[in-house]
Structure formats: C-alpha cells, structure tokens
N, CA, C and O atoms as a GROMACS GRO file, in nm:
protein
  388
    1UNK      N    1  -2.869   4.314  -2.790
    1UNK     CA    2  -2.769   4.270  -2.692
    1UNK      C    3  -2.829   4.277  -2.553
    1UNK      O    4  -2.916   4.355  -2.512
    2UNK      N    5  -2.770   4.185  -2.494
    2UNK     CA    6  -2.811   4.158  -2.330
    2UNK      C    7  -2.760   4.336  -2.243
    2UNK      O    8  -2.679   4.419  -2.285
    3UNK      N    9  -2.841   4.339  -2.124
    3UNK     CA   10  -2.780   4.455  -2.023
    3UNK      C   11  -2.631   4.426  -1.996
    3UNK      O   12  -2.583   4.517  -1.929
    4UNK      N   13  -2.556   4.345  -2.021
    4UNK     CA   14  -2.450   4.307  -1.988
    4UNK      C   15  -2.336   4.396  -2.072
    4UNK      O   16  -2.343   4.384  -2.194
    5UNK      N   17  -2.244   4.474  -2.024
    5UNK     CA   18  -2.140   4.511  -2.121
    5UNK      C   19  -2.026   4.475  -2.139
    5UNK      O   20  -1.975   4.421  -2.041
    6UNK      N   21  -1.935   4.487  -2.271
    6UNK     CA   22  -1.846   4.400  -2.287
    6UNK      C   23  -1.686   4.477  -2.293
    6UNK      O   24  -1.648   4.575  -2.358
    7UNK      N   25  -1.614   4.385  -2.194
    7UNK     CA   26  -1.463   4.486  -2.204
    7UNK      C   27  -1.454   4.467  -2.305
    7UNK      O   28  -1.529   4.398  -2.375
    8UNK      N   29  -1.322   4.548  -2.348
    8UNK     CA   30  -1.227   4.540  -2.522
    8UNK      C   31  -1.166   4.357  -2.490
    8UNK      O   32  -1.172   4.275  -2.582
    9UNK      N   33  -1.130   4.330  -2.397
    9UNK     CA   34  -1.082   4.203  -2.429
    9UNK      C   35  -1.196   4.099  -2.450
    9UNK      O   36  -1.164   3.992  -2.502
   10UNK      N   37  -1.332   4.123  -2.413
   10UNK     CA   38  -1.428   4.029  -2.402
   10UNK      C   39  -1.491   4.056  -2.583
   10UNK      O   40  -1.530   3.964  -2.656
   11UNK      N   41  -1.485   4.185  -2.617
   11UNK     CA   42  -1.479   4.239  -2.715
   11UNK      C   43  -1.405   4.116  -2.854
   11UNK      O   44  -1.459   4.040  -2.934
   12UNK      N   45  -1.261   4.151  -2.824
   12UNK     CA   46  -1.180   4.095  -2.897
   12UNK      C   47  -1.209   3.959  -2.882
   12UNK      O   48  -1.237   3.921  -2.996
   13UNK      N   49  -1.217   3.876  -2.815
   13UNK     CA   50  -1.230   3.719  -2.815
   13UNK      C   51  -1.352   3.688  -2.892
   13UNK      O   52  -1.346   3.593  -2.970
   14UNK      N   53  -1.474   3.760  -2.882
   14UNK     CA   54  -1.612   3.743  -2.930
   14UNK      C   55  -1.589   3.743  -3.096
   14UNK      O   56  -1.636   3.668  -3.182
   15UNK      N   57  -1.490   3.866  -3.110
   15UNK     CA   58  -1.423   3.848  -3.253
   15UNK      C   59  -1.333   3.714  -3.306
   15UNK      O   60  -1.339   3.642  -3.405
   16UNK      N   61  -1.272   3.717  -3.222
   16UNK     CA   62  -1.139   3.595  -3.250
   16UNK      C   63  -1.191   3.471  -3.274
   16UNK      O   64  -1.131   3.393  -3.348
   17UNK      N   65  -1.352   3.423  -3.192
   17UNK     CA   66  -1.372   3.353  -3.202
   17UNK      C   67  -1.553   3.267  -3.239
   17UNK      O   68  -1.630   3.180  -3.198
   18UNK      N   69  -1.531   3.394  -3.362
   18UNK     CA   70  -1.692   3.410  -3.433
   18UNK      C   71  -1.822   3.384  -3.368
   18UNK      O   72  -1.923   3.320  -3.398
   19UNK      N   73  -1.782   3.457  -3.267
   19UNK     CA   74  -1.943   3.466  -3.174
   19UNK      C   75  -1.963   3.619  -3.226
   19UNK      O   76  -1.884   3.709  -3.254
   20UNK      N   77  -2.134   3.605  -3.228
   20UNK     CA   78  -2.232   3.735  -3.265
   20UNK      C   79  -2.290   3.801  -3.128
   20UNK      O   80  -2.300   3.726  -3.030
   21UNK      N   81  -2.322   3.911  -3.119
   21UNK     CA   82  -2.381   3.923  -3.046
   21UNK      C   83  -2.523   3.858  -2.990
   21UNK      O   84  -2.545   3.855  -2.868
   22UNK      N   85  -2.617   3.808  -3.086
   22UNK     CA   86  -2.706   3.718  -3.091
   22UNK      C   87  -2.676   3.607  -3.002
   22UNK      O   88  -2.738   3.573  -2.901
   23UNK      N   89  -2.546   3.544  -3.068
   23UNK     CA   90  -2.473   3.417  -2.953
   23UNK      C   91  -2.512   3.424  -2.856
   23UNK      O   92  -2.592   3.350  -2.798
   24UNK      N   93  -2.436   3.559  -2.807
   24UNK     CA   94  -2.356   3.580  -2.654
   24UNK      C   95  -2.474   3.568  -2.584
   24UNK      O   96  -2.477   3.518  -2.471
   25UNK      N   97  -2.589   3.618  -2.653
   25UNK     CA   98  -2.742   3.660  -2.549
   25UNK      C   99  -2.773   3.508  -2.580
   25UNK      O  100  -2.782   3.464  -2.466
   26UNK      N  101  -2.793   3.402  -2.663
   26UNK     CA  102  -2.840   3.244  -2.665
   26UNK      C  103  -2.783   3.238  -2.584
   26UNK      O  104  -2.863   3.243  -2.491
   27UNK      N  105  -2.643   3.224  -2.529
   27UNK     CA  106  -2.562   3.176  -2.433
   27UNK      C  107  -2.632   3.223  -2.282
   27UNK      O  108  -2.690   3.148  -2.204
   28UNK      N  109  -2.617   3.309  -2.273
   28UNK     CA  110  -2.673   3.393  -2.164
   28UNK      C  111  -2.780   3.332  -2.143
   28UNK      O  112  -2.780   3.270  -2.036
   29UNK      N  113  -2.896   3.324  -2.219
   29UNK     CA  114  -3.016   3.280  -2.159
   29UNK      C  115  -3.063   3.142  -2.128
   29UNK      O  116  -3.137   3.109  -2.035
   30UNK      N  117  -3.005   3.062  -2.228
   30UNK     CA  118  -2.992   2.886  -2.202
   30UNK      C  119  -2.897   2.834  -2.122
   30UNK      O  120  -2.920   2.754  -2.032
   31UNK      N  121  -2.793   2.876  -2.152
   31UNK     CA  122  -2.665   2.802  -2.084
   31UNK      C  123  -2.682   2.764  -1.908
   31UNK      O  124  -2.769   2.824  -1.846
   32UNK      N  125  -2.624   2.696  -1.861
   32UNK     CA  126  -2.640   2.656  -1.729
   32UNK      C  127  -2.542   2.700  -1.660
   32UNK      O  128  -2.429   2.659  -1.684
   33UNK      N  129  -2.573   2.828  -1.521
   33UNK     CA  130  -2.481   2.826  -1.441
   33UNK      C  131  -2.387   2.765  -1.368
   33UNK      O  132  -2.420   2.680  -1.285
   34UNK      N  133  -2.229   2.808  -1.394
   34UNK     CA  134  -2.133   2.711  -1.368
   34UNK      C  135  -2.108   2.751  -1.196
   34UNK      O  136  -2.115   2.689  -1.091
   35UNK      N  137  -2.079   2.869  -1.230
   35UNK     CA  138  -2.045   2.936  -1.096
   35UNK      C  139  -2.112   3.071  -1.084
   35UNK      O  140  -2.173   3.117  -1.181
   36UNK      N  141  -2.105   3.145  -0.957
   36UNK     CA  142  -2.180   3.235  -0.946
   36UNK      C  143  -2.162   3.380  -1.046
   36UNK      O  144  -2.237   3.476  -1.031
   37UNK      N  145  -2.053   3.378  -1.144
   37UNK     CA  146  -2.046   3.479  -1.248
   37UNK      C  147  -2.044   3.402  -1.413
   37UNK      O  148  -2.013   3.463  -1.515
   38UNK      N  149  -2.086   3.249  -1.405
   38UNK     CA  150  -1.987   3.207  -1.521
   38UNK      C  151  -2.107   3.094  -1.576
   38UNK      O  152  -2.147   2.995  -1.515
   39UNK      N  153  -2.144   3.136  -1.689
   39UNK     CA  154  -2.236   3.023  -1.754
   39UNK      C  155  -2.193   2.937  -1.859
   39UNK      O  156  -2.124   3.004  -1.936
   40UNK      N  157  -2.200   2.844  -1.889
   40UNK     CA  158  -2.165   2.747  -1.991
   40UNK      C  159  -2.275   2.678  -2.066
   40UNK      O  160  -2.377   2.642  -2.007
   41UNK      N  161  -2.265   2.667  -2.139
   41UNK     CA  162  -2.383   2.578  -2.286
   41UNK      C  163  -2.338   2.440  -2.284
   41UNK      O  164  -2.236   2.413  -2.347
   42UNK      N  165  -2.430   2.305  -2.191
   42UNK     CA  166  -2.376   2.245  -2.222
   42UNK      C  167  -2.480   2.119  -2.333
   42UNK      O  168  -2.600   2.132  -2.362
   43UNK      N  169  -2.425   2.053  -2.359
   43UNK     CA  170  -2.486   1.972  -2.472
   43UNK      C  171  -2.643   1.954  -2.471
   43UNK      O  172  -2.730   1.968  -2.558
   44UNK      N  173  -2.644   1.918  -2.334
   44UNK     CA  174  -2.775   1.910  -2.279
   44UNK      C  175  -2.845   2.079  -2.275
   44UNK      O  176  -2.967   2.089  -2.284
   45UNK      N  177  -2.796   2.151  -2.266
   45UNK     CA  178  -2.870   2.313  -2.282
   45UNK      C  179  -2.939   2.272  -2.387
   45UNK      O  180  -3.062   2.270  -2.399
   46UNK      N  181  -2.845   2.236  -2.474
   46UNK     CA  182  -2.857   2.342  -2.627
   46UNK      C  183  -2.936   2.184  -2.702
   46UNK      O  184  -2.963   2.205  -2.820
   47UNK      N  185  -2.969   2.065  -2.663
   47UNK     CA  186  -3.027   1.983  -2.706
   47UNK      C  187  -3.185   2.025  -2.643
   47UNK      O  188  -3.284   2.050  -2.712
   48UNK      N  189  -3.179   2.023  -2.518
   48UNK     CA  190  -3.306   2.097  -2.465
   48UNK      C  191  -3.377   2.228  -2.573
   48UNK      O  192  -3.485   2.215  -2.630
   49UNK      N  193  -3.314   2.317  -2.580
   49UNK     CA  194  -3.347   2.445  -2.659
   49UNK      C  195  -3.344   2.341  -2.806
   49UNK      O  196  -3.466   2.324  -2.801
   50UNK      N  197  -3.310   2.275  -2.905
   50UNK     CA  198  -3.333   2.206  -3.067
   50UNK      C  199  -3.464   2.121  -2.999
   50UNK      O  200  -3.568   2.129  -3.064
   51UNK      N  201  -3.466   2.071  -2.920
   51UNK     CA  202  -3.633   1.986  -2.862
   51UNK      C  203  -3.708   2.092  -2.895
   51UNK      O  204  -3.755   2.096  -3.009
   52UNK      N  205  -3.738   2.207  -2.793
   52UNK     CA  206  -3.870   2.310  -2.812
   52UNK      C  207  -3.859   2.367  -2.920
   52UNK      O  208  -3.978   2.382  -2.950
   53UNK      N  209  -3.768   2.437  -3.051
   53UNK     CA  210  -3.794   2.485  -3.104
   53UNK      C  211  -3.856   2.374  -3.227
   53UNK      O  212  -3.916   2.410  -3.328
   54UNK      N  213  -3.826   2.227  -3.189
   54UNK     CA  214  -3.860   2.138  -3.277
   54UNK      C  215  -4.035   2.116  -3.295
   54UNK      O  216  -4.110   2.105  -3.391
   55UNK      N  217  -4.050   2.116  -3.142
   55UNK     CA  218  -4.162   2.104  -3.110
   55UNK      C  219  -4.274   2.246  -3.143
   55UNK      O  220  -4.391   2.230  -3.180
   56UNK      N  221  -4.225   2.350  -3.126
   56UNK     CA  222  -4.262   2.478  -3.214
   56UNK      C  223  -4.294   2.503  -3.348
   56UNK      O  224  -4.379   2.581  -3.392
   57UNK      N  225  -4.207   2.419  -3.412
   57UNK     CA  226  -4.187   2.417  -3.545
   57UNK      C  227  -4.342   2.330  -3.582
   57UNK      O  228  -4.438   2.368  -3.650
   58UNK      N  229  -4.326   2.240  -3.528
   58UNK     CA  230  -4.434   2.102  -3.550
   58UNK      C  231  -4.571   2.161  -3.585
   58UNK      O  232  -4.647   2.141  -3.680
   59UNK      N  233  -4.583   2.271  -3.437
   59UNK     CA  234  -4.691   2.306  -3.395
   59UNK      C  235  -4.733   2.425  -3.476
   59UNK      O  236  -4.851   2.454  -3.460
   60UNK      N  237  -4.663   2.506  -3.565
   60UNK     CA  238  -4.667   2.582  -3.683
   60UNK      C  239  -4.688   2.550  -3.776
   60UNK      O  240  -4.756   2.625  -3.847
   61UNK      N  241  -4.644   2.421  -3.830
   61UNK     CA  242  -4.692   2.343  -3.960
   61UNK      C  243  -4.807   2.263  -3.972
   61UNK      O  244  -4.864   2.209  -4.067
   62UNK      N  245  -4.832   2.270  -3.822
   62UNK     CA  246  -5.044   2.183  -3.789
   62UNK      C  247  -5.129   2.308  -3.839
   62UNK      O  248  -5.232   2.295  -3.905
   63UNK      N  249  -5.062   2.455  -3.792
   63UNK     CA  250  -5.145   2.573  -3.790
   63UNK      C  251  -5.180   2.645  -3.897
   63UNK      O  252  -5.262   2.737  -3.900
   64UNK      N  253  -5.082   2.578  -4.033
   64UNK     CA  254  -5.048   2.656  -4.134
   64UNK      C  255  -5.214   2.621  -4.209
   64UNK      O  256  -5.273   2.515  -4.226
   65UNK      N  257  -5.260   2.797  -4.246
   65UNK     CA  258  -5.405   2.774  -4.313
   65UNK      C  259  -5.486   2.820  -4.231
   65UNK      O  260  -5.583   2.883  -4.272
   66UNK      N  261  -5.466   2.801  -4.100
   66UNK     CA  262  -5.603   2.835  -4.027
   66UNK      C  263  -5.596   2.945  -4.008
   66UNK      O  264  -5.494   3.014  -3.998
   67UNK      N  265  -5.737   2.984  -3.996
   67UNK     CA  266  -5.797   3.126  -4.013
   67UNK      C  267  -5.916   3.147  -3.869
   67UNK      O  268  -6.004   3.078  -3.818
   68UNK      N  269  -5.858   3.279  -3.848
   68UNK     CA  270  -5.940   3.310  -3.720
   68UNK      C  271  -6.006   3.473  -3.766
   68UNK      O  272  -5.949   3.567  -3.820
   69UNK      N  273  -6.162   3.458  -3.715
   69UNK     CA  274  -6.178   3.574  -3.778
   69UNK      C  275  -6.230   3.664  -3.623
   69UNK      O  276  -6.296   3.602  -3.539
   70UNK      N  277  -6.207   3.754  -3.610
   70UNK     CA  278  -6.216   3.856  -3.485
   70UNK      C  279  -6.336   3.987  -3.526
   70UNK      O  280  -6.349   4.043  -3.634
   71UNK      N  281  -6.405   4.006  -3.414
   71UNK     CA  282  -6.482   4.103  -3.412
   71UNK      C  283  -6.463   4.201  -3.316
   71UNK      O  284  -6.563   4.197  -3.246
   72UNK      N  285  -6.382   4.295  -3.272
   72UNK     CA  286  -6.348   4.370  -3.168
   72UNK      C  287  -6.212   4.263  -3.100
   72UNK      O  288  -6.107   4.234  -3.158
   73UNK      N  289  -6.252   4.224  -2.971
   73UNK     CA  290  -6.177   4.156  -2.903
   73UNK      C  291  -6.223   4.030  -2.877
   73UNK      O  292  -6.176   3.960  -2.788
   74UNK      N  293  -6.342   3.989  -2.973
   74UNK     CA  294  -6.377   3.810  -2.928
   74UNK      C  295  -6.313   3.748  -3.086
   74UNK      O  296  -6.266   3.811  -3.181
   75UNK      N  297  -6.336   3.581  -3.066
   75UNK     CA  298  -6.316   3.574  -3.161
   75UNK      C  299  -6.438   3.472  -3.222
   75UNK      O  300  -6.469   3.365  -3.168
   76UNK      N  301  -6.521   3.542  -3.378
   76UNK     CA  302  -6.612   3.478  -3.391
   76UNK      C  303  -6.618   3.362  -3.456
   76UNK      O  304  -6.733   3.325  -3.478
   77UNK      N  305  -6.484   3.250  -3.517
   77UNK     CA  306  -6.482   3.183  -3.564
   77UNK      C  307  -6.319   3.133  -3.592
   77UNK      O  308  -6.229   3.208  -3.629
   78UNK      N  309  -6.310   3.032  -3.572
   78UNK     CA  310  -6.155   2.979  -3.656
   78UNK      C  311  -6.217   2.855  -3.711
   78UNK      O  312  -6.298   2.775  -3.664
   79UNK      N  313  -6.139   2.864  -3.854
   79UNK     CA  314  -6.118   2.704  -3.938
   79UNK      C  315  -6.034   2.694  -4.039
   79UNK      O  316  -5.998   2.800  -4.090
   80UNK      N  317  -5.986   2.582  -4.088
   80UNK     CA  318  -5.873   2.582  -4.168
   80UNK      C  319  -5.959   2.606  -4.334
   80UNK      O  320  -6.060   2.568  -4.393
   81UNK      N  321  -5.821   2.708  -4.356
   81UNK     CA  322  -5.868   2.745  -4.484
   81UNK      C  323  -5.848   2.681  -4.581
   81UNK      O  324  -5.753   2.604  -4.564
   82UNK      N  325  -5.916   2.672  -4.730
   82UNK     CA  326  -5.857   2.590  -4.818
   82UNK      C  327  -5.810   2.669  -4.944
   82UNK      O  328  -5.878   2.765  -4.980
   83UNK      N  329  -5.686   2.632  -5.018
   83UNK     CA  330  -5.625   2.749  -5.042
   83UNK      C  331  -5.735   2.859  -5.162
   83UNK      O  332  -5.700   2.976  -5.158
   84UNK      N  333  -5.810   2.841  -5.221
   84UNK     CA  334  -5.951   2.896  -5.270
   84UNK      C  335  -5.972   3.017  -5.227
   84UNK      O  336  -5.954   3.125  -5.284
   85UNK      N  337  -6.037   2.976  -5.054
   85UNK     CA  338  -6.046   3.046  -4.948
   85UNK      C  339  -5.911   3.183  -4.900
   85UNK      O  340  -5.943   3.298  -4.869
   86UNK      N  341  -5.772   3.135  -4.906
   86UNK     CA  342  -5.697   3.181  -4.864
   86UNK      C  343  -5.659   3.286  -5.004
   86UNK      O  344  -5.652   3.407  -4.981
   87UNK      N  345  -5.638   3.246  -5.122
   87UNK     CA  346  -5.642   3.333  -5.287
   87UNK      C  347  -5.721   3.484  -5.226
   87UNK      O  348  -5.686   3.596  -5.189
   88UNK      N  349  -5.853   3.403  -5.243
   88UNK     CA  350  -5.939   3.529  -5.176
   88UNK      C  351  -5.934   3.580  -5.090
   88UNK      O  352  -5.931   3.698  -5.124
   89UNK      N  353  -5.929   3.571  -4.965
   89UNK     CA  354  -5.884   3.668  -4.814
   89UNK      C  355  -5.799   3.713  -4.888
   89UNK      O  356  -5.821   3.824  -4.937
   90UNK      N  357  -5.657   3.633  -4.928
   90UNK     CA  358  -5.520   3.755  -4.946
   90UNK      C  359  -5.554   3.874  -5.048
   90UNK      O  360  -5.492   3.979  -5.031
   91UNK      N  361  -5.645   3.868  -5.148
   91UNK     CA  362  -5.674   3.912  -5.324
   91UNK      C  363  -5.743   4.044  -5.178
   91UNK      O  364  -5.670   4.132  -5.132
   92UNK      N  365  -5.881   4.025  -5.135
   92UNK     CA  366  -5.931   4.116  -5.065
   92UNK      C  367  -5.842   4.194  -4.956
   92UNK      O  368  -5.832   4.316  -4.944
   93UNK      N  369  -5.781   4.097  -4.881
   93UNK     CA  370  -5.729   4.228  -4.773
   93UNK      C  371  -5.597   4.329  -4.836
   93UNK      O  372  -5.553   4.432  -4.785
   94UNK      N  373  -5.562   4.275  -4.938
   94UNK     CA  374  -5.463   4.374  -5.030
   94UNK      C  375  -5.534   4.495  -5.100
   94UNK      O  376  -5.490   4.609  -5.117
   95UNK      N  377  -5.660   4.439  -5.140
   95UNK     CA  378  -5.750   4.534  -5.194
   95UNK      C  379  -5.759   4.630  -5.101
   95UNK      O  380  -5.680   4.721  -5.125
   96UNK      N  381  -5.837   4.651  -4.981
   96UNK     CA  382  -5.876   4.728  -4.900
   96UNK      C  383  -5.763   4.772  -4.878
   96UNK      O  384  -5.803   4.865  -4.950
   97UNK      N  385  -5.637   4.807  -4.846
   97UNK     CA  386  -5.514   4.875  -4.799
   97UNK      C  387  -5.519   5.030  -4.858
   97UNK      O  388  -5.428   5.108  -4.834
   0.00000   0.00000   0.00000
C-alpha cells in the first residue's frame, strides 16, 4: 500500500466497490491529476500504461533463451540459448545447489 492512509469511510467504499489495495496504488501512480488533492484514471492513463506493459511484454518474448554469463561484475558473454544448451545449464545449476 501507498504512504497514504485510509479513513473507515474511504475504507468502506474501496470495499463497496471492489477496489484492492493494489488498485488504489495503480490509481495513485498513473492516474492524472484532477485537482490539487484528487486523481482520476482516465482512458488515456490506463491505455498509455496497456501500451508499455505491451511493449514490455514484446521485449521479454525477444529475450526468452538468452543467456548471459558473468565473471565477478563484467559480463563475459551473452547468446541465445538453444534448448540442448538450456536442459543442461538448468540439469547443472540444480546440481551444484
């Protein structure tokens, strides 16, 4: 939940009217100030926010496979794995645990 706290009546409405706490903080952080205490979600917020997470999404499913391998704090190699490759990393790094 946001720093923000909630009266019993702000309480009760959040109930009445199946908002999560999760919501209230989406709301809070996308929504567009209406007035100087009062934010609103408007179509355009919340189409803005389904764009980037679309575009997130995209950019996770290009990434899926690739493998970066690290030596301290550099990194000495990335390339996409093929699943062969990936059997084995997973078979080994379970081993070593």
């Amino acid at each position: 939940m946001t720093a923000v706290s909630l009266t019993p009546h702000a309480e009760a409405r959040l109930r009445q009217r199946g908002l999560c706490d999760a919501g209230l903080d989406l709301v809070l952080e996308l929504a567009s100030p209406v007035g100087p205490e009062e934010w609103m979600m408007t179509r355009e917020d919340a189409s803005q926010e389904i764009s980037r997470l679309k575009k997130r999404i995209q950019h996770v499913e290009r990434l899926s496979g690739m493998k970066v391998v690290l030596r301290g704090d550099a990194v000495i190699t990335v390339y996409r794995s093929d699943l062969n490759d990936q059997r084995r990393t997973l078979r080994r790094g379970r081993a070593s645990k």
